[in-house]
PyMOL Python script that loads the backbone (N, CA, C, O; Angstrom):
from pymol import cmd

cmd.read_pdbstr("""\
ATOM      1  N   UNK A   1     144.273 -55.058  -7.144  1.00  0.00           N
ATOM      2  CA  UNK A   1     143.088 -55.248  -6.311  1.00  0.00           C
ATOM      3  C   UNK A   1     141.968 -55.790  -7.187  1.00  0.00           C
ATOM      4  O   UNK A   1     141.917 -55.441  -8.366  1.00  0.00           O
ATOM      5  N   UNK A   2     141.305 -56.405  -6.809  1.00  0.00           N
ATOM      6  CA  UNK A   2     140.404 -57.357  -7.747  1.00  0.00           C
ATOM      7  C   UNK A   2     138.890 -56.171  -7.484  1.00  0.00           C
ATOM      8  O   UNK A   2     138.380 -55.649  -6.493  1.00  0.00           O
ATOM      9  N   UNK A   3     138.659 -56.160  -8.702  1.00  0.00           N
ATOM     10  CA  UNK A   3     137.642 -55.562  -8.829  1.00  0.00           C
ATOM     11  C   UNK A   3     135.917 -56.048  -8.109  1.00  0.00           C
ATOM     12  O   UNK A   3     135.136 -55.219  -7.642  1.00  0.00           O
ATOM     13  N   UNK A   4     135.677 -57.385  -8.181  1.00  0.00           N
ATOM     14  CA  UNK A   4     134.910 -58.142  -7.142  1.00  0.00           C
ATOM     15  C   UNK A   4     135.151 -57.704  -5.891  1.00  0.00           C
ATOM     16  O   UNK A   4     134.197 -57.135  -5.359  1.00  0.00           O
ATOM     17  N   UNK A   5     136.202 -57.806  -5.228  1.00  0.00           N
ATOM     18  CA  UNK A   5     136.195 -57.601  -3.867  1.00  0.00           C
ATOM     19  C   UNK A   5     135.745 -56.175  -3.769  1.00  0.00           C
ATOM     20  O   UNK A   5     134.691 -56.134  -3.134  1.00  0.00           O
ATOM     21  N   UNK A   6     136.217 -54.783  -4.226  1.00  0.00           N
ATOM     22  CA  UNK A   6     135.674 -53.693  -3.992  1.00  0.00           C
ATOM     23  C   UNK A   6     134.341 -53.421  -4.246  1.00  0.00           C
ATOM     24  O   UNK A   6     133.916 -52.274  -4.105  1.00  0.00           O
ATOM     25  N   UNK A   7     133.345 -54.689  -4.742  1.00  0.00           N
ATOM     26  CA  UNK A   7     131.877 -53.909  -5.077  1.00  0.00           C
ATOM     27  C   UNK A   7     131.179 -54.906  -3.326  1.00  0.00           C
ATOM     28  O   UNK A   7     129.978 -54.929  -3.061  1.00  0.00           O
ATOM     29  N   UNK A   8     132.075 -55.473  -2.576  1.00  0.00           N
ATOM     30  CA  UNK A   8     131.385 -55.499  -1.659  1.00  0.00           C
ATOM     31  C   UNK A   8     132.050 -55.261   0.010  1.00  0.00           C
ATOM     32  O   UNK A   8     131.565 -55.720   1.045  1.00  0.00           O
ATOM     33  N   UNK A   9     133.391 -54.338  -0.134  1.00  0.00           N
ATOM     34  CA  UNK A   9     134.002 -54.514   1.087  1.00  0.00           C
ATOM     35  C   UNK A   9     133.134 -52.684   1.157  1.00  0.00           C
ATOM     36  O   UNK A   9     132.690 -51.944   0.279  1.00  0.00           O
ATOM     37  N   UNK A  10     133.226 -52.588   2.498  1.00  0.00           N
ATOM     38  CA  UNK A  10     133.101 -51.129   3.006  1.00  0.00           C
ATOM     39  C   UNK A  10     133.234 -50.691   3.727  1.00  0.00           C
ATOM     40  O   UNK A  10     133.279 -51.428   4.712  1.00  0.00           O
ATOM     41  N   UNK A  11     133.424 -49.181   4.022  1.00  0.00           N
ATOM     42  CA  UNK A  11     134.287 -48.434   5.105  1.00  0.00           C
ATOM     43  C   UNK A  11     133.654 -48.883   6.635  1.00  0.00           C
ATOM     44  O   UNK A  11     132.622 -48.384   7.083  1.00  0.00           O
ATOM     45  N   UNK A  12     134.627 -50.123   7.493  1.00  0.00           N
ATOM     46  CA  UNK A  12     134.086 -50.181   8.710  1.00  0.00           C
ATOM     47  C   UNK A  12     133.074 -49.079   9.513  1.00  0.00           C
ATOM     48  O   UNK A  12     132.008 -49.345  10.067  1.00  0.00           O
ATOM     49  N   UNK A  13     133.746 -47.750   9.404  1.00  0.00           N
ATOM     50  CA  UNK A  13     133.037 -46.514  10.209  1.00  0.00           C
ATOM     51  C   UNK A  13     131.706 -46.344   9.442  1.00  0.00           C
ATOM     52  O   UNK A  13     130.779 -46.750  10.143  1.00  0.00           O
ATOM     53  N   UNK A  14     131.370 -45.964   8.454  1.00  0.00           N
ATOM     54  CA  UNK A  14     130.132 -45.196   7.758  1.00  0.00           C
ATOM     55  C   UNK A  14     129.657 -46.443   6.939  1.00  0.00           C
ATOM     56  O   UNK A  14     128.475 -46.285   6.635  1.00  0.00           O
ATOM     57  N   UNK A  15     130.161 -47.623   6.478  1.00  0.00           N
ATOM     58  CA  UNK A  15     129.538 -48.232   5.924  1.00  0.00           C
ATOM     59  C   UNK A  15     129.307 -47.861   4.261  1.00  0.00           C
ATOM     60  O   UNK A  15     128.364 -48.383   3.667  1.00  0.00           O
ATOM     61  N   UNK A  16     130.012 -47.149   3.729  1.00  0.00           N
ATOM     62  CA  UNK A  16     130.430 -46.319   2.939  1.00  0.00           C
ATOM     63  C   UNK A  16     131.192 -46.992   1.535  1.00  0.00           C
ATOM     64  O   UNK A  16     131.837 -47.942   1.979  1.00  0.00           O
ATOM     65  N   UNK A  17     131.370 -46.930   0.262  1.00  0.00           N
ATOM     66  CA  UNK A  17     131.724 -47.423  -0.781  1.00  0.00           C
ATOM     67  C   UNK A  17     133.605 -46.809  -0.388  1.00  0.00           C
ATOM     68  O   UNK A  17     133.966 -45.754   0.134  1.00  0.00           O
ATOM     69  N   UNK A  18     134.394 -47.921  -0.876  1.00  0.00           N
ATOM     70  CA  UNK A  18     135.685 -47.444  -0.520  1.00  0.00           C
ATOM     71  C   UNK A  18     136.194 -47.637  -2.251  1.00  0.00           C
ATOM     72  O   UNK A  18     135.909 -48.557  -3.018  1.00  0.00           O
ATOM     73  N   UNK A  19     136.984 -46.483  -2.484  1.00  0.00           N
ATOM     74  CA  UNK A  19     138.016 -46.718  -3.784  1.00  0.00           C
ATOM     75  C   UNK A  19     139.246 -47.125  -3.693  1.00  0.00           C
ATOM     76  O   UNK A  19     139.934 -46.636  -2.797  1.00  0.00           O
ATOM     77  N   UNK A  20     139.765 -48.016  -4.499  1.00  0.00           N
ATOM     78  CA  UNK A  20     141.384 -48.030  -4.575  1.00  0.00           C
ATOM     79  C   UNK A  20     142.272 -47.409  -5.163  1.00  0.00           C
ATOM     80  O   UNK A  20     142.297 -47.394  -6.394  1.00  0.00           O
ATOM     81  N   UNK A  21     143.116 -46.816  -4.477  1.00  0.00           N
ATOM     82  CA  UNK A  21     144.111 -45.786  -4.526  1.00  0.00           C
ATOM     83  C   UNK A  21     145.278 -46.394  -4.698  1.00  0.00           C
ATOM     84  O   UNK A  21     145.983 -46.735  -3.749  1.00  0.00           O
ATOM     85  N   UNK A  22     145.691 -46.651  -6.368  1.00  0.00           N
ATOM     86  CA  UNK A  22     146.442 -47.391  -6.872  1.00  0.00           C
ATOM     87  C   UNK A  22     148.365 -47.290  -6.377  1.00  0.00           C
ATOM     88  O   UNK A  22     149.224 -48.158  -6.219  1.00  0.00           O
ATOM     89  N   UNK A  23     148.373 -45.480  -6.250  1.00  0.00           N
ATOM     90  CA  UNK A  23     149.239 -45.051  -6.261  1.00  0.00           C
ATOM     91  C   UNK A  23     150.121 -45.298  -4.718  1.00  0.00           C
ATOM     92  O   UNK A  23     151.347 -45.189  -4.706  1.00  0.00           O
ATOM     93  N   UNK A  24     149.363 -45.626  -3.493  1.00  0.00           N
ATOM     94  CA  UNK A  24     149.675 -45.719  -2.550  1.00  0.00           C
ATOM     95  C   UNK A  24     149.240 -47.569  -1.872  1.00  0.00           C
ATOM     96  O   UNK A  24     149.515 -48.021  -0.760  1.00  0.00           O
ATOM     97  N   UNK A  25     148.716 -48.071  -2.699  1.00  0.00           N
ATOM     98  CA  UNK A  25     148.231 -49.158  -2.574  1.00  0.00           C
ATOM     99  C   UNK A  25     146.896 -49.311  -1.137  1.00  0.00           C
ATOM    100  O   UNK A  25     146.828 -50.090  -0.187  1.00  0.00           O
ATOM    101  N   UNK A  26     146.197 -48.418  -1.490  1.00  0.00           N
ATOM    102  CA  UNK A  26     145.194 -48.120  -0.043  1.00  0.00           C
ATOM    103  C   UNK A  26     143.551 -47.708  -0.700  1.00  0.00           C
ATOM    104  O   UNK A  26     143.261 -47.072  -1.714  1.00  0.00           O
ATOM    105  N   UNK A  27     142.562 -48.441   0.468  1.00  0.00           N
ATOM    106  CA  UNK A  27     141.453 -48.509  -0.024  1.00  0.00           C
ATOM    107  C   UNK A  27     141.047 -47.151   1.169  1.00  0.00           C
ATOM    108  O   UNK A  27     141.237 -47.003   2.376  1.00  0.00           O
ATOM    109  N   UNK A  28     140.453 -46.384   0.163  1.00  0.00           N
ATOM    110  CA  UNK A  28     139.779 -44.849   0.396  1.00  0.00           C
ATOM    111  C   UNK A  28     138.447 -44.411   0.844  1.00  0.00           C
ATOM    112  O   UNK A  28     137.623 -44.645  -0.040  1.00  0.00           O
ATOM    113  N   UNK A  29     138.016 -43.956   1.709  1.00  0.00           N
ATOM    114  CA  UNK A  29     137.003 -43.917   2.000  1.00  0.00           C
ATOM    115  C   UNK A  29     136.651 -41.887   1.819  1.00  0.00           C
ATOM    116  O   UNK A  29     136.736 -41.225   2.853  1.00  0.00           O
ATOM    117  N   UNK A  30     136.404 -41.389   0.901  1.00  0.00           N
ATOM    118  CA  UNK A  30     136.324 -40.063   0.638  1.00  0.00           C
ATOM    119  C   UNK A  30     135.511 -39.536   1.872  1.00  0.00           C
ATOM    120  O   UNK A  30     136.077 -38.657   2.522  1.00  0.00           O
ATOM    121  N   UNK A  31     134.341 -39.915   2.269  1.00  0.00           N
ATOM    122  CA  UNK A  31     133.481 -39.378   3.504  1.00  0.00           C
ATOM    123  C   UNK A  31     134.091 -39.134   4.311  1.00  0.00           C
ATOM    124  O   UNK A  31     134.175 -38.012   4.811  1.00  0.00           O
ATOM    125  N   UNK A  32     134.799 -40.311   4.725  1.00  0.00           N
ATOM    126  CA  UNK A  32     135.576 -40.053   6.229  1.00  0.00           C
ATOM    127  C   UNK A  32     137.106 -40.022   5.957  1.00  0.00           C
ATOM    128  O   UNK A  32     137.956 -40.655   6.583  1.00  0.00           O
ATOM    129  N   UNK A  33     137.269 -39.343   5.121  1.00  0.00           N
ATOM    130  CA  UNK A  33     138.955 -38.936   4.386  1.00  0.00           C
ATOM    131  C   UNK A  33     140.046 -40.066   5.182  1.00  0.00           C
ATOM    132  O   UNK A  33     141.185 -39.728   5.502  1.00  0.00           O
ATOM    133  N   UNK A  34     139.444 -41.562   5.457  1.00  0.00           N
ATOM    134  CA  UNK A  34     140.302 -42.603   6.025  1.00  0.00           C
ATOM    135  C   UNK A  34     141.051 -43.359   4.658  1.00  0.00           C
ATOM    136  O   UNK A  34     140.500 -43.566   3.577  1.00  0.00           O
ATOM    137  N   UNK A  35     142.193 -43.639   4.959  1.00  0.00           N
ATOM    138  CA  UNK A  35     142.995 -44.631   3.671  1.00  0.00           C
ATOM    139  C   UNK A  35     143.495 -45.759   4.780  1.00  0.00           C
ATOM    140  O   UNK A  35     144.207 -45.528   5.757  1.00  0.00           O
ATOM    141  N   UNK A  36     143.035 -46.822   4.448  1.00  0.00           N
ATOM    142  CA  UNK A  36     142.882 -47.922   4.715  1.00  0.00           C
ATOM    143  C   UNK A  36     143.834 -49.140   3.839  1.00  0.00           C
ATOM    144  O   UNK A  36     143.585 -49.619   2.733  1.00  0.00           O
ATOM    145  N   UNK A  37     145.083 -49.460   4.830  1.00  0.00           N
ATOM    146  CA  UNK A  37     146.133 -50.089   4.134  1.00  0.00           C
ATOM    147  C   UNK A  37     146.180 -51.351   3.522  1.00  0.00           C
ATOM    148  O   UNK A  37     145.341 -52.162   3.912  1.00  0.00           O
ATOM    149  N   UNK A  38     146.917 -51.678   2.710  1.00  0.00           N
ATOM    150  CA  UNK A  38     146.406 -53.660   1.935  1.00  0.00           C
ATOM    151  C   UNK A  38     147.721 -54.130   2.429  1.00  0.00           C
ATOM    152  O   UNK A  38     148.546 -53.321   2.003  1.00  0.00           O
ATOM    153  N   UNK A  39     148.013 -54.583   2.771  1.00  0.00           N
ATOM    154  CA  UNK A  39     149.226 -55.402   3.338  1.00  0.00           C
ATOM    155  C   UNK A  39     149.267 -57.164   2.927  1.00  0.00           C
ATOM    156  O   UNK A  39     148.621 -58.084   3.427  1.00  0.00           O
ATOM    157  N   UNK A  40     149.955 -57.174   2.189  1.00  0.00           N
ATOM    158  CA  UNK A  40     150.417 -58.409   1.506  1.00  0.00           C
ATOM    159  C   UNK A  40     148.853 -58.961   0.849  1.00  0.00           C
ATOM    160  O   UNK A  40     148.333 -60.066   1.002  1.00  0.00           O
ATOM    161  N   UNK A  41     148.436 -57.992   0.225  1.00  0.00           N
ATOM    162  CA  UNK A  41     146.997 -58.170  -0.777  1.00  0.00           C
ATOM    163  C   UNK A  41     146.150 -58.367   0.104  1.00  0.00           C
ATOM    164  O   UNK A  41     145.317 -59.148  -0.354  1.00  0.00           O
ATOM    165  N   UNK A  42     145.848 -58.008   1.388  1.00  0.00           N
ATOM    166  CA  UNK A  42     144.732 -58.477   2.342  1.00  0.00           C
ATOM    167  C   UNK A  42     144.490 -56.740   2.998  1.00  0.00           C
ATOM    168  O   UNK A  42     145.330 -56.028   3.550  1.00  0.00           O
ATOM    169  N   UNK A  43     143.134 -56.458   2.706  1.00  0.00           N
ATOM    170  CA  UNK A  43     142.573 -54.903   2.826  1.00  0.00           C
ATOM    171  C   UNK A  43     142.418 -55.167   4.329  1.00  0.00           C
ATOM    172  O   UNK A  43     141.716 -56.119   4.668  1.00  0.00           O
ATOM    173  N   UNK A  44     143.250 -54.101   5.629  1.00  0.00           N
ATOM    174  CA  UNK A  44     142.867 -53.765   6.565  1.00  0.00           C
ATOM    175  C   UNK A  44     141.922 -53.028   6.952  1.00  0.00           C
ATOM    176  O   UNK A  44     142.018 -51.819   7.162  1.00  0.00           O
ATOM    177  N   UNK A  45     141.382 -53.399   7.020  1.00  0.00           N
ATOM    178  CA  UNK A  45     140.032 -52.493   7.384  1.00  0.00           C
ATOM    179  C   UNK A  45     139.596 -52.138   9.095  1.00  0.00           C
ATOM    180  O   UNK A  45     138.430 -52.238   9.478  1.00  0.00           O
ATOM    181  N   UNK A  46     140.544 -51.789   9.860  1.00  0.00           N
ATOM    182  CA  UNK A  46     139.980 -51.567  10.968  1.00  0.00           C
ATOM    183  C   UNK A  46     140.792 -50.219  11.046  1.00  0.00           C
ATOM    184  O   UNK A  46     141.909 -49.942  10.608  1.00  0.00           O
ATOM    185  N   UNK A  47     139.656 -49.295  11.908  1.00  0.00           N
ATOM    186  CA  UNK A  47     140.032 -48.015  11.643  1.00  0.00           C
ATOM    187  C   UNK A  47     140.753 -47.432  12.586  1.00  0.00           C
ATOM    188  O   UNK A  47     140.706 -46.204  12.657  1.00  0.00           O
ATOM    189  N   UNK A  48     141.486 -48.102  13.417  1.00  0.00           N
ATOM    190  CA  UNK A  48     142.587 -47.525  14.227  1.00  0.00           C
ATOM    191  C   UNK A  48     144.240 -47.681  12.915  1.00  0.00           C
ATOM    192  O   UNK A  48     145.228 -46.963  12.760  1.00  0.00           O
ATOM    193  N   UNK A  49     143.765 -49.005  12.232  1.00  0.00           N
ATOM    194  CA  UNK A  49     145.142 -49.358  11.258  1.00  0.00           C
ATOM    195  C   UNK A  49     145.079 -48.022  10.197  1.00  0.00           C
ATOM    196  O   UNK A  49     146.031 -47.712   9.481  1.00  0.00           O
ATOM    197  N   UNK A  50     143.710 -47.249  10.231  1.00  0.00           N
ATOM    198  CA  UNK A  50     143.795 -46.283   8.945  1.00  0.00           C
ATOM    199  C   UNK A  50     144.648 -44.992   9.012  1.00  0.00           C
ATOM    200  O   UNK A  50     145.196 -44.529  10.012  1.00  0.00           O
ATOM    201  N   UNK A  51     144.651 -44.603   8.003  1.00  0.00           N
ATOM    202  CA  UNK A  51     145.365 -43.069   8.224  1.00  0.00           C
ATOM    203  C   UNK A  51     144.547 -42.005   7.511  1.00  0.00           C
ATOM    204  O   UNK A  51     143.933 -42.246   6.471  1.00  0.00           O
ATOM    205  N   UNK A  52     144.563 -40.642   8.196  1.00  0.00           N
ATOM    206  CA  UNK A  52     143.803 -39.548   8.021  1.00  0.00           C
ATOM    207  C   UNK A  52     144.578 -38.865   6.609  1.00  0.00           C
ATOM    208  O   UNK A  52     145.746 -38.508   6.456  1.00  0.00           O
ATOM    209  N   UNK A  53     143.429 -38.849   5.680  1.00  0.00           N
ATOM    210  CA  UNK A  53     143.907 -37.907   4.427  1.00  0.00           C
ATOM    211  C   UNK A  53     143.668 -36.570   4.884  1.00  0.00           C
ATOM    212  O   UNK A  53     142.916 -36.248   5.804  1.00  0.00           O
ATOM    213  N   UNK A  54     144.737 -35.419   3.792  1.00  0.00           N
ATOM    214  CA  UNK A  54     144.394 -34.609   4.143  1.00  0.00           C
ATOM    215  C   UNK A  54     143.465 -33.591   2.675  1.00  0.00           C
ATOM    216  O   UNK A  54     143.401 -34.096   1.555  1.00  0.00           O
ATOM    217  N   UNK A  55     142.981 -32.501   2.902  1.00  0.00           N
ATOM    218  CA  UNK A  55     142.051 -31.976   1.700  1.00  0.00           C
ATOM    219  C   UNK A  55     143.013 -32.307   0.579  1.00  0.00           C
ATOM    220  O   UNK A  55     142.740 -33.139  -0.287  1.00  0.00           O
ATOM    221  N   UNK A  56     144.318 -31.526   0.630  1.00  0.00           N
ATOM    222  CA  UNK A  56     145.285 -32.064  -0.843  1.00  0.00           C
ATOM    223  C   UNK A  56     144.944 -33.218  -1.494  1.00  0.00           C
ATOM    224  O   UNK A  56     144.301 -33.397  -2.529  1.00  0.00           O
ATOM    225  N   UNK A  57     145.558 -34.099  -0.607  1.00  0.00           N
ATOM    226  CA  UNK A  57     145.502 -35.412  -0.846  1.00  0.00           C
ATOM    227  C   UNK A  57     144.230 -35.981  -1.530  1.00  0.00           C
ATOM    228  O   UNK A  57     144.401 -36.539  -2.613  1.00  0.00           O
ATOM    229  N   UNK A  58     142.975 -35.907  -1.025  1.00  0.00           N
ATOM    230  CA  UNK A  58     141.941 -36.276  -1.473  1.00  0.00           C
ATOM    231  C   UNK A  58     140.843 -35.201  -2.738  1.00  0.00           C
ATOM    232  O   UNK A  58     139.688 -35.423  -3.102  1.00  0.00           O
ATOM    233  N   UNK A  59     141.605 -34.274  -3.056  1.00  0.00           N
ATOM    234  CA  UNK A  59     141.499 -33.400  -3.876  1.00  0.00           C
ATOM    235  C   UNK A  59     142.519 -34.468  -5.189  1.00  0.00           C
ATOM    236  O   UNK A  59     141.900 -34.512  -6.252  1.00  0.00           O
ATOM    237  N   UNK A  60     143.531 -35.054  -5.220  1.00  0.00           N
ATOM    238  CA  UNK A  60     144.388 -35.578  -6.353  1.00  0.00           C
ATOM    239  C   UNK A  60     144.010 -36.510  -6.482  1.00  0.00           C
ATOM    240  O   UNK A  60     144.477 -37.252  -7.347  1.00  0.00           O
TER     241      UNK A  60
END
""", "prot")
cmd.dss("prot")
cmd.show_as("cartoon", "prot")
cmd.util.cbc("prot")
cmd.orient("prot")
């Protein structure tokens, strides 16, 4: 994931700074515990495509 693109994409819902979550290939939104999938290097960002973390998960 290119480091440029993450200092200006952000969490559709809150508007929010998103991290990349190397291990699952998914951009993170900690506020709204959404992981947000990259599919063939292109960040989905619409929040029906996201999936709900759970405390574990966003605790590691």
């Amino acid at each position: 994931m290119d480091h440029r693109l993450l200092e200006i994409v952000a969490c559709p819902v809150c508007q929010g700074k998103l991290k990349y979550q190397k291990n699952t290939d998914e951009l993170v939104c900690r506020f709204d515990r959404l992981a947000y999938p990259i599919k063939e290097g292109i960040p989905v960002l619409l929040e029906n495509e996201a999936r709900s973390m759970t405390l574990e998960e966003m605790e590691s």
